[in-house]
Biopython code that builds the backbone (N, CA, C, O; Angstrom):
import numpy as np
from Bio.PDB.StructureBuilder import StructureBuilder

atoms = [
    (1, "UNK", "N", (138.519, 113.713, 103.757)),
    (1, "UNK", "CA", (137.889, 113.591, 102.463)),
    (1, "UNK", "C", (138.194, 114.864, 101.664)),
    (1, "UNK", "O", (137.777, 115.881, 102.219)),
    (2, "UNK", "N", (138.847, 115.061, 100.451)),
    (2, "UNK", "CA", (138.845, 115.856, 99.587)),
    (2, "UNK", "C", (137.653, 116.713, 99.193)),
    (2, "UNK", "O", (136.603, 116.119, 99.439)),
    (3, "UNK", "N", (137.449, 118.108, 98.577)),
    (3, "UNK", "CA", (136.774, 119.185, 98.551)),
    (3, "UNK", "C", (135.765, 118.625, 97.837)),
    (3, "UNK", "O", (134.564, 118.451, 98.043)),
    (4, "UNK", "N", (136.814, 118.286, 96.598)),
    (4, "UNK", "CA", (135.981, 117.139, 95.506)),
    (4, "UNK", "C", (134.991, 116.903, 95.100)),
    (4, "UNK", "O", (134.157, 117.163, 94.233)),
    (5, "UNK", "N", (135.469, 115.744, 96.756)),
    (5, "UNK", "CA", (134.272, 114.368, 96.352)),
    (5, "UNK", "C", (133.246, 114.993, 97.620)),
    (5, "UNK", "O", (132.098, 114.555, 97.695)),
    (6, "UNK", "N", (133.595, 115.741, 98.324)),
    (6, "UNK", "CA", (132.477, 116.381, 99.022)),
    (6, "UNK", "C", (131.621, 116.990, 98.370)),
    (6, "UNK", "O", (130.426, 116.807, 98.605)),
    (7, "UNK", "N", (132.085, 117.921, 97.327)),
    (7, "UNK", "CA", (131.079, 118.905, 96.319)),
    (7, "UNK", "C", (130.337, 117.904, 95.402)),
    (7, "UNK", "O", (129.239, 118.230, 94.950)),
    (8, "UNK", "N", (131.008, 116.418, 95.034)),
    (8, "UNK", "CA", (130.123, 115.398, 94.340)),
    (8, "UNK", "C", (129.271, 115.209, 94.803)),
    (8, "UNK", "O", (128.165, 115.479, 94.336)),
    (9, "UNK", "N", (129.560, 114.481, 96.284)),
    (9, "UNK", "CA", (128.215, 113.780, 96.897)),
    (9, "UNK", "C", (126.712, 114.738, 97.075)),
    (9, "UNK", "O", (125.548, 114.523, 96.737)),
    (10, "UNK", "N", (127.409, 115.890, 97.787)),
    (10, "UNK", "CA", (126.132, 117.461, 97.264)),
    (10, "UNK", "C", (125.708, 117.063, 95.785)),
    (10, "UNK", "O", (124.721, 116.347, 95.621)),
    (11, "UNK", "N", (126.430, 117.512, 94.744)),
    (11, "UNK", "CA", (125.507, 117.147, 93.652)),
    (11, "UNK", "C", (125.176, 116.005, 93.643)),
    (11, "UNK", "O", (123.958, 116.042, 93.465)),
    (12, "UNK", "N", (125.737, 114.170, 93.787)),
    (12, "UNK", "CA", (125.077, 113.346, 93.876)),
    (12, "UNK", "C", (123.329, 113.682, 94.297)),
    (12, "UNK", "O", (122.513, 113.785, 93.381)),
    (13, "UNK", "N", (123.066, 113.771, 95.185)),
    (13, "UNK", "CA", (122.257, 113.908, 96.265)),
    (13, "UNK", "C", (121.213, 114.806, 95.611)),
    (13, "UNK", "O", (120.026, 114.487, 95.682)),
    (14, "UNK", "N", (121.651, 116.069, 94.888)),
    (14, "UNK", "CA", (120.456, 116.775, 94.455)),
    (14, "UNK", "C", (119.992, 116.109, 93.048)),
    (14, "UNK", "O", (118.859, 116.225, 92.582)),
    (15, "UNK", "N", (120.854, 115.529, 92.568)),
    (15, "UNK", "CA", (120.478, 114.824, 91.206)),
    (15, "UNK", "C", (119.424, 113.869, 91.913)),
    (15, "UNK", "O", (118.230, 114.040, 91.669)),
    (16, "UNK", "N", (119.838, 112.855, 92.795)),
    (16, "UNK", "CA", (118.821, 111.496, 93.199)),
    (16, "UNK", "C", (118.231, 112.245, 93.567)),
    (16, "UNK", "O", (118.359, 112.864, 92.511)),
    (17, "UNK", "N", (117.272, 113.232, 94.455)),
    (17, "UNK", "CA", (115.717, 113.791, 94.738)),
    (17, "UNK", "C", (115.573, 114.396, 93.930)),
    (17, "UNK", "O", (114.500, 114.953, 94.158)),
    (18, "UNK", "N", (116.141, 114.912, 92.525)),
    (18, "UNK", "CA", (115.320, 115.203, 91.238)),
    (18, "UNK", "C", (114.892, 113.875, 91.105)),
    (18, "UNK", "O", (113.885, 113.539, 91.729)),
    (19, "UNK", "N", (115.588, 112.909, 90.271)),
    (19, "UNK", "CA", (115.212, 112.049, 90.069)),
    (19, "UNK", "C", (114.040, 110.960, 90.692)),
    (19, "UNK", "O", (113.087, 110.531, 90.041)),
    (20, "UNK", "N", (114.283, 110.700, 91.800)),
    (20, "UNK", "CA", (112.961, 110.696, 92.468)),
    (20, "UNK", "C", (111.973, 111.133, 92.246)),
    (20, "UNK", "O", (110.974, 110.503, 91.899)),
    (21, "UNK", "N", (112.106, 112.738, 92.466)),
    (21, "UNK", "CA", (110.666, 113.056, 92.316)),
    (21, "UNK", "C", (110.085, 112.912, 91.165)),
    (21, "UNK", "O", (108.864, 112.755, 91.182)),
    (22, "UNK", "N", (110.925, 112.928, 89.626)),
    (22, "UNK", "CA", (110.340, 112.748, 88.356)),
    (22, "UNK", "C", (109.823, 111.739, 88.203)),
    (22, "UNK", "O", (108.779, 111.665, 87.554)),
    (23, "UNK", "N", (110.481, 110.540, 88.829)),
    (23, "UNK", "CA", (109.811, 108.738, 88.807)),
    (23, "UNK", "C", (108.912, 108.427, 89.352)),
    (23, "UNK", "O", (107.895, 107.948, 88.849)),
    (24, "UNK", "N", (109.196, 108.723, 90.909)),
    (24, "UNK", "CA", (107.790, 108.425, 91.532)),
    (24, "UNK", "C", (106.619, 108.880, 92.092)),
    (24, "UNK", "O", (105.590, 108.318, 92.464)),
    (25, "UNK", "N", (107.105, 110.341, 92.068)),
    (25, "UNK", "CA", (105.998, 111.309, 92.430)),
    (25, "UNK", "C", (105.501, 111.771, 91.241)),
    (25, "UNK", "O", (104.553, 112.529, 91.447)),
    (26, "UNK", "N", (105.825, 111.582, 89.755)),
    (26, "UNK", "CA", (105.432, 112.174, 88.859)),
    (26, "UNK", "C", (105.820, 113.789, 88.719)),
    (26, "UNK", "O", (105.132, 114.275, 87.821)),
    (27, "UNK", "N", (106.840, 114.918, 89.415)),
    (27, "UNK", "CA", (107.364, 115.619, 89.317)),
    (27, "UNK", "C", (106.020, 116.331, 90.288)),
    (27, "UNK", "O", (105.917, 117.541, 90.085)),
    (28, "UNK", "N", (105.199, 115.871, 91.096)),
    (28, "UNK", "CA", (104.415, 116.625, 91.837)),
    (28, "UNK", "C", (105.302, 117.649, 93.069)),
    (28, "UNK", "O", (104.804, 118.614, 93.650)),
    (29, "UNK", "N", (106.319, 117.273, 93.201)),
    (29, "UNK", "CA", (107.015, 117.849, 94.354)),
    (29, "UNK", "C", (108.162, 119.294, 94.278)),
    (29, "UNK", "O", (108.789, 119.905, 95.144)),
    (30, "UNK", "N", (108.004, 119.466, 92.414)),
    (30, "UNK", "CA", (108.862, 120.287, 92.462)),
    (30, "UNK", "C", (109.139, 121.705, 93.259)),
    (30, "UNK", "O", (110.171, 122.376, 93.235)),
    (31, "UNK", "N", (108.268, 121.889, 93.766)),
    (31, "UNK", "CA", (108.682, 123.468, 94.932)),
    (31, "UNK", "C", (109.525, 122.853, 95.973)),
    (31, "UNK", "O", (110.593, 123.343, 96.339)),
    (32, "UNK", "N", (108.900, 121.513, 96.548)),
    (32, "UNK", "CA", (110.025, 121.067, 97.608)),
    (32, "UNK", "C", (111.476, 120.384, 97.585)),
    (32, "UNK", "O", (112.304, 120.295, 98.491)),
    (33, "UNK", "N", (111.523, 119.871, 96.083)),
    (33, "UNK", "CA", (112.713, 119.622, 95.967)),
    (33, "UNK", "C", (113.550, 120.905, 95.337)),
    (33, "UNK", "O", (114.757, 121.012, 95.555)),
    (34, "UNK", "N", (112.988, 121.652, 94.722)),
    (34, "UNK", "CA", (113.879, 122.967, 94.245)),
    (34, "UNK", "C", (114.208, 123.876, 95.948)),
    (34, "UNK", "O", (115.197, 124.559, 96.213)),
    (35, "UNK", "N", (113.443, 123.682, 96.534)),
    (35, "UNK", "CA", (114.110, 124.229, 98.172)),
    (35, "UNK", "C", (115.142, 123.589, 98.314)),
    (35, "UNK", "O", (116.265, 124.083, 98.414)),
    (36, "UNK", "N", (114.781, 122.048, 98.345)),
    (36, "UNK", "CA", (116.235, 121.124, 99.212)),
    (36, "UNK", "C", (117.482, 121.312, 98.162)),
    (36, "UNK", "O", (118.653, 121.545, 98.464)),
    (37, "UNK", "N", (116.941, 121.156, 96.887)),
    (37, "UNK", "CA", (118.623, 121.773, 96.352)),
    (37, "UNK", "C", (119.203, 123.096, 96.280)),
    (37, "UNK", "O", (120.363, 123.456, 96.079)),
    (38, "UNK", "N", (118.024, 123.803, 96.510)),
    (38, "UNK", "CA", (118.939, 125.125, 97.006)),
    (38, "UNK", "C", (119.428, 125.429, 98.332)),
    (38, "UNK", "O", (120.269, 126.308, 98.518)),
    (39, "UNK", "N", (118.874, 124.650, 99.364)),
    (39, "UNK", "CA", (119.513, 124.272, 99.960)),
    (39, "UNK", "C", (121.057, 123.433, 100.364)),
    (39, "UNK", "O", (122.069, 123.484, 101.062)),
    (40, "UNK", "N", (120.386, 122.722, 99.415)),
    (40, "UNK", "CA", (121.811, 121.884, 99.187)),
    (40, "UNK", "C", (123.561, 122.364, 98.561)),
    (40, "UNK", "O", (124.718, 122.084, 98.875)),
    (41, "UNK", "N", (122.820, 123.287, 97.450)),
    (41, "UNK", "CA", (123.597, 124.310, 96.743)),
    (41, "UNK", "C", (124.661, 125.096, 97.762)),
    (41, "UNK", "O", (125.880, 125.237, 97.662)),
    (42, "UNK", "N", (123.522, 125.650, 99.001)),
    (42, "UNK", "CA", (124.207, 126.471, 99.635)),
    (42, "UNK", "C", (125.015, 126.072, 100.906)),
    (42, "UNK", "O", (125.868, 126.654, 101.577)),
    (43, "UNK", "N", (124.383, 124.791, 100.980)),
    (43, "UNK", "CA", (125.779, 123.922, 101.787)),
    (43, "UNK", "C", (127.097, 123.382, 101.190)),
    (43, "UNK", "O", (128.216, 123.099, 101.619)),
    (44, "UNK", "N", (126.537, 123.372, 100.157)),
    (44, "UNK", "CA", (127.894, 122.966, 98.882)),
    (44, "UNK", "C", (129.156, 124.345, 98.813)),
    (44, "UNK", "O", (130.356, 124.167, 98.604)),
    (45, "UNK", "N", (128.696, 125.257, 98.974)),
    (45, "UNK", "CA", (128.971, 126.765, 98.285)),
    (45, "UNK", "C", (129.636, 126.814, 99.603)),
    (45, "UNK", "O", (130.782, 127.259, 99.661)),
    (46, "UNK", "N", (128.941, 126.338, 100.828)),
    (46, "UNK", "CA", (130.033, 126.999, 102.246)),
    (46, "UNK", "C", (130.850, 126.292, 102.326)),
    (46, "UNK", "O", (131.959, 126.801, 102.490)),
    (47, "UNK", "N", (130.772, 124.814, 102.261)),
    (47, "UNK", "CA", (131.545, 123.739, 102.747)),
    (47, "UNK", "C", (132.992, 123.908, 101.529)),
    (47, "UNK", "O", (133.999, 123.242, 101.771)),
    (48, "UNK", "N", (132.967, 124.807, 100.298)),
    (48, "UNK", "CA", (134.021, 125.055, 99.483)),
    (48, "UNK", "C", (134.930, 126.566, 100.171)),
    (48, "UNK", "O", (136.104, 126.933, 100.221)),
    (49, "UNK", "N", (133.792, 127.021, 100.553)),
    (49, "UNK", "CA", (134.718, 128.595, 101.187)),
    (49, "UNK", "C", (135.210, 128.128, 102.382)),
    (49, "UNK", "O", (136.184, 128.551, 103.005)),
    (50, "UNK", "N", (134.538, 127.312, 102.630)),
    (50, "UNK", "CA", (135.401, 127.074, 103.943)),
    (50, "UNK", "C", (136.736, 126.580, 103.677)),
    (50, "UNK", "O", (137.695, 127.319, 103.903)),
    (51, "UNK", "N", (136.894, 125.473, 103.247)),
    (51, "UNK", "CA", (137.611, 124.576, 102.744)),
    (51, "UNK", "C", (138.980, 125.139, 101.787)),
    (51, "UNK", "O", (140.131, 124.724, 101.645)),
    (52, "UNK", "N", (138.235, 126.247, 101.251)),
    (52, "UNK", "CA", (139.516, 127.080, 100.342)),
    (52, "UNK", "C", (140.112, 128.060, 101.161)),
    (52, "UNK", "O", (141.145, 128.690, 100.934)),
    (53, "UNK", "N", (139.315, 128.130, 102.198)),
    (53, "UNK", "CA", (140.004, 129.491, 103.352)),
    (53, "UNK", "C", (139.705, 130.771, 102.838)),
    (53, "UNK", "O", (140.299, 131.746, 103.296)),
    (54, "UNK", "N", (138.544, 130.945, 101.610)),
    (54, "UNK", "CA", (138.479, 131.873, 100.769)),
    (54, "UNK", "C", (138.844, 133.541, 102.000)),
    (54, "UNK", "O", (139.651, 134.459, 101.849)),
    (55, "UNK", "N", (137.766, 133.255, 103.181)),
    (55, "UNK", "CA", (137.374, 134.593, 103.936)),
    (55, "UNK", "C", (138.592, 134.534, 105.129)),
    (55, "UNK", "O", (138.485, 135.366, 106.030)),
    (56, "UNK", "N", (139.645, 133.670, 105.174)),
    (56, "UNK", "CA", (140.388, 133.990, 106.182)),
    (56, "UNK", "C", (141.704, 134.767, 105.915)),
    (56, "UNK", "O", (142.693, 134.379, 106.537)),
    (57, "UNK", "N", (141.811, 135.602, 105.239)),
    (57, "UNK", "CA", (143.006, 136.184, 104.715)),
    (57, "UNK", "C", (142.894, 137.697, 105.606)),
    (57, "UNK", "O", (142.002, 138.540, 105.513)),
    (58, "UNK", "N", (143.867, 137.714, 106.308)),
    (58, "UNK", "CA", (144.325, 139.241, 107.289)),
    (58, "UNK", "C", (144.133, 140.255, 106.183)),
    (58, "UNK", "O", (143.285, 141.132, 106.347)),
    (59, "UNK", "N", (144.714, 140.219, 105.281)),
    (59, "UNK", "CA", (144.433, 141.956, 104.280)),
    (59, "UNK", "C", (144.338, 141.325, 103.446)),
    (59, "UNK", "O", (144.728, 140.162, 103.336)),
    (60, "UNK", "N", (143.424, 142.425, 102.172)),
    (60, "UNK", "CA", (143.505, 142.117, 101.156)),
    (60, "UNK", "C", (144.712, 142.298, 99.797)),
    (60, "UNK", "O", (145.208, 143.403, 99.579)),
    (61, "UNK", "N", (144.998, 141.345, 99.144)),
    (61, "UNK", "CA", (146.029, 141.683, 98.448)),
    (61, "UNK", "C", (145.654, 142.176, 96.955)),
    (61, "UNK", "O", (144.751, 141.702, 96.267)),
    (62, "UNK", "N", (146.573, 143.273, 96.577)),
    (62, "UNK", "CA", (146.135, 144.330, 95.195)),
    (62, "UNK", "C", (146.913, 143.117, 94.237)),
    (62, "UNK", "O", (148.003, 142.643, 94.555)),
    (63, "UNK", "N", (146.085, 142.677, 92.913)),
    (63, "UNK", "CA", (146.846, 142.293, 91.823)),
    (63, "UNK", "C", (147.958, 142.647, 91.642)),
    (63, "UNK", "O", (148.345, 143.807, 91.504)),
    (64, "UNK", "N", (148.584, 141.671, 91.625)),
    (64, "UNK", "CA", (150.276, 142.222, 91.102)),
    (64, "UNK", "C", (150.423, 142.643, 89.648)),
    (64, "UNK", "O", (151.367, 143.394, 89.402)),
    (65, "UNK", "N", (149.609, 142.263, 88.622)),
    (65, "UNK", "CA", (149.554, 143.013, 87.068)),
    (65, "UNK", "C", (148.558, 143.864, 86.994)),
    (65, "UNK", "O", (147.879, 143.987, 88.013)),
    (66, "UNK", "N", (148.313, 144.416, 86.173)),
    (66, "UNK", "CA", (147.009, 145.234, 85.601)),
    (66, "UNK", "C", (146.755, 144.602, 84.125)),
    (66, "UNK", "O", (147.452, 143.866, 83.427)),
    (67, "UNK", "N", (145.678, 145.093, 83.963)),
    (67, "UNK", "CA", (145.568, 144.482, 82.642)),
    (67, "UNK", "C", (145.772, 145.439, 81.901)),
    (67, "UNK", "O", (145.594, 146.625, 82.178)),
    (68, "UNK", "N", (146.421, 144.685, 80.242)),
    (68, "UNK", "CA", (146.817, 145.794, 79.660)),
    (68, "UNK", "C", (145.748, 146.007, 78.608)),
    (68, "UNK", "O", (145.022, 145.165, 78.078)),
    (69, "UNK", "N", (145.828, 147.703, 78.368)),
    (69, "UNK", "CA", (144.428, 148.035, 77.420)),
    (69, "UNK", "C", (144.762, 147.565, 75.735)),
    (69, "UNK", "O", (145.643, 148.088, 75.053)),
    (70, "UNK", "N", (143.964, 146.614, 75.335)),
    (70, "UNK", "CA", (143.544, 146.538, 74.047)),
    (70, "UNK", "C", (143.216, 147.683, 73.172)),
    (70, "UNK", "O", (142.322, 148.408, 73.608)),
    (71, "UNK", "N", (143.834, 148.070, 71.828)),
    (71, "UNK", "CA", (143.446, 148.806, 71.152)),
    (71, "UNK", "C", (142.978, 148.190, 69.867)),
    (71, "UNK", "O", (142.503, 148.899, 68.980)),
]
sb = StructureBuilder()
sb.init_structure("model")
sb.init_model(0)
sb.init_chain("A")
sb.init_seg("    ")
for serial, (resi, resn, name, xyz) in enumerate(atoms, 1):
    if name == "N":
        sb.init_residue(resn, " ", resi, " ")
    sb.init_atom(name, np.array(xyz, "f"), 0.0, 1.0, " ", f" {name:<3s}", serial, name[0])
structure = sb.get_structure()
């Protein structure tokens, strides 16, 4: 499955238990659903570093340009 539609279904998912809770609980639940999507957030956030290989690189590499100064 692509990075994608993995990072969709995460947001899918935190959108439907907002939604939920606004419909049928009357928004009584918001401390517990603001946990599960930050929760959710932060499974979203690994399952992309992982996925990009962000932290597996042997050295770090220096920009090959600099930026040039604006006057």
């Amino acid at each position: 499955m692509r990075t994608s539609t993995i990072l969709f279904l995460f947001l899918l998912v935190m959108h439907l238990l907002t939604v939920l809770n606004t419909l049928l609980f009357e928004g009584k639940l918001y401390d517990l659903v603001f946990w599960f999507n930050s929760a959710l957030f932060m499974a979203a956030l690994a399952v992309f570093v992982f996925r990009r290989g962000i932290f597996n690189a042997k050295e770090a590499h220096a920009p090959t340009e600099t930026a040039k100064k604006r006057k």
